[in-house]
N, C-alpha and C positions, 0 to 999 in steps of 0.2 A: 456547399458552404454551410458551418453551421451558425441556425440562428441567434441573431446574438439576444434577441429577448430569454431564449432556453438557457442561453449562456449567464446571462445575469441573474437568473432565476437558482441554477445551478451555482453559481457565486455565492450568493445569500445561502443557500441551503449548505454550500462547504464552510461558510463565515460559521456557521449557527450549531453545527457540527465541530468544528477547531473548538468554539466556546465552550462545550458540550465535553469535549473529550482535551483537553490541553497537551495530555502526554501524548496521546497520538502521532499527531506532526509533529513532536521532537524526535520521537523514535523514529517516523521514517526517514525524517532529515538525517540522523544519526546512522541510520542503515541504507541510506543512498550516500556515503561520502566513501571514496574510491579507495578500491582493496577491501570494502567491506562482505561485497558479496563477490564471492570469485567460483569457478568451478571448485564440484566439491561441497560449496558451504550447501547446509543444512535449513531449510527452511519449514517451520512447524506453524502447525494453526491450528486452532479449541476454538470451540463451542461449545456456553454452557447455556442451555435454556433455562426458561425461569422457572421450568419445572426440573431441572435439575438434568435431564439427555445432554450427554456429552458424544460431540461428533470431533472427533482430530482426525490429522494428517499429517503426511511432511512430504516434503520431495528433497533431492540433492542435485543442486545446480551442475548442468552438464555445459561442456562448453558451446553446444549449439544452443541454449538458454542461454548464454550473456548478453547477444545485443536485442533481444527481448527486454530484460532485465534492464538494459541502456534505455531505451525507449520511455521505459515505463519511469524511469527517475527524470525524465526529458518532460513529462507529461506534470510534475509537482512545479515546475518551473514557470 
C-alpha cells in the first residue's frame, strides 16, 4: 500500500510541475481522449540539453501496447 505521506508529497511536486509547465497536461489530456492513440499511431520524444545534445526516439503503437497505453491514461485520472 502506498504511503500516503509520499503520496501527498508526490501531489505537491505534480501541482508545482502543472504550474511550471501548463501546456503539458493539456497535451496529455488532449492525447489520452479515445481514438487518439491507436495501433499504428506514431509516438516521438526529444531531448535538448542545455548544452544543446539532442537524444530522440519514436516507437509505433502495436496492438499488444494498447492496454499498456489504457492503464497509463487510468493513472492521470
Amino acid at each position: 500500500m502506498p504511503n500516503p505521506m509520499e503520496m501527498m508529497k508526490v501531489l505537491g511536486m505534480w501541482n508545482t510541475f502543472k504550474s511550471n509547465h501548463p501546456k503539458f497536461p493539456m497535451f496529455m489530456s488532449a492525447a489520452s481522449q479515445p481514438g487518439v492513440i491507436t495501433e499504428d499511431t506514431v509516438i516521438e520524444v526529444k531531448i535538448t540539453t542545455a548544452n544543446g545534445k539532442v537524444l530522440e526516439t519514436n516507437l509505433k503503437i502495436k496492438e499488444s501496447d494498447l492496454e499498456l497505453v489504457e492503464q497509463v491514461k487510468n493513472l492521470q485520472r
